[in-house]
C-alpha positions as CSV (number, residue, x, y, z in Angstrom):
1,X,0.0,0.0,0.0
2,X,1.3,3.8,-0.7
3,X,3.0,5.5,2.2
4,X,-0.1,8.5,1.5
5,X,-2.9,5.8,2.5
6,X,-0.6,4.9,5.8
7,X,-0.4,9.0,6.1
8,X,-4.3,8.7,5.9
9,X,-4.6,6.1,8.3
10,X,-2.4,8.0,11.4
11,X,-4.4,11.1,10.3
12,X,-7.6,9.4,10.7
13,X,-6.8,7.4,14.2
14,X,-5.4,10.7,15.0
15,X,-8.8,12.5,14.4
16,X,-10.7,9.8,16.6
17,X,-12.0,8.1,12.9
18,X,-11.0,4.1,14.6
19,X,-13.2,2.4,11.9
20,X,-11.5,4.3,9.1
21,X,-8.1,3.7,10.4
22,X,-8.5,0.1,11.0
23,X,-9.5,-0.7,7.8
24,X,-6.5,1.2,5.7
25,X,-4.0,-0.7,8.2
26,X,-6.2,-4.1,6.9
27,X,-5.7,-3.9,3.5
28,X,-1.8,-3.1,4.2
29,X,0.2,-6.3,4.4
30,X,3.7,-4.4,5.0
31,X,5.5,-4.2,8.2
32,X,4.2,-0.5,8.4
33,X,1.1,-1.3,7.9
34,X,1.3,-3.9,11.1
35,X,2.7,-1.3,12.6
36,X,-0.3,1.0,12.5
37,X,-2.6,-2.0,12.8
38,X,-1.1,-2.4,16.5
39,X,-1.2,1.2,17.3
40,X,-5.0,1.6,16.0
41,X,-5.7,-1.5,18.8
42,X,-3.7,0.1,21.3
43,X,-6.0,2.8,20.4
44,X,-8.8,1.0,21.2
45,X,-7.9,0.0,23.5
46,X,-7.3,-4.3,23.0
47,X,-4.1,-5.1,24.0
48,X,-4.1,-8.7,23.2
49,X,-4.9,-7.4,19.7
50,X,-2.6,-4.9,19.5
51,X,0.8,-7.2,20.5
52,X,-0.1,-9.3,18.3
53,X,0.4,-7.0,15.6
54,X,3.6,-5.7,16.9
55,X,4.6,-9.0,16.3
56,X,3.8,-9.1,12.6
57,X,5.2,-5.7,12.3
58,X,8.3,-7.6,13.6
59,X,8.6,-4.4,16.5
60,X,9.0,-4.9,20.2
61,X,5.6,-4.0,22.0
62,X,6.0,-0.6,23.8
63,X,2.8,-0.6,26.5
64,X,-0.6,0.7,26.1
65,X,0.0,4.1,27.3
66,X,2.6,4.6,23.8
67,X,-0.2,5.5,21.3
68,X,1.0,8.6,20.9
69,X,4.9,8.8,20.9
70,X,4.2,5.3,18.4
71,X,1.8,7.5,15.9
72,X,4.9,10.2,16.3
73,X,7.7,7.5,15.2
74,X,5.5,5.9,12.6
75,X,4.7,9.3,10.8
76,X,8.8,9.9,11.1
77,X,9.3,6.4,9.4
């Protein structure tokens, strides 16, 4: 997926949109996208959920309370 949809999907999580978010970091396959897959569950907040896709994203799991610093790196990435 492009890195503008990823862009889209921190935006959206970012403006409270979790449905919208969650299903642009879906349809993305890439270790980003995992990325931002985790952080939209940590959003939610389902931790189980959110590990899990730290895991794909091949990233060490930072804690729940990260969202934020997380959406920070991921936009730097």
């Amino acid at each position: 997926m492009a890195r503008h949809a990823l862009l889209r999907g921190l935006s959206l999580l970012e403006a409270g949109d979790w449905d919208s978010s969650h299903a642009i970091a879906q349809a993305d396959t890439s270790d980003l996208g995992s990325w931002l897959h985790g952080i939209v569950h940590m959003v939610e907040p389902d931790k189980g959920n959110s590990m899990y896709w730290y895991r794909c994203a091949g990233r060490s799991f930072p804690g729940m309370s990260a969202a934020a610093s997380e959406l920070a790196a991921l936009r730097a990435a």
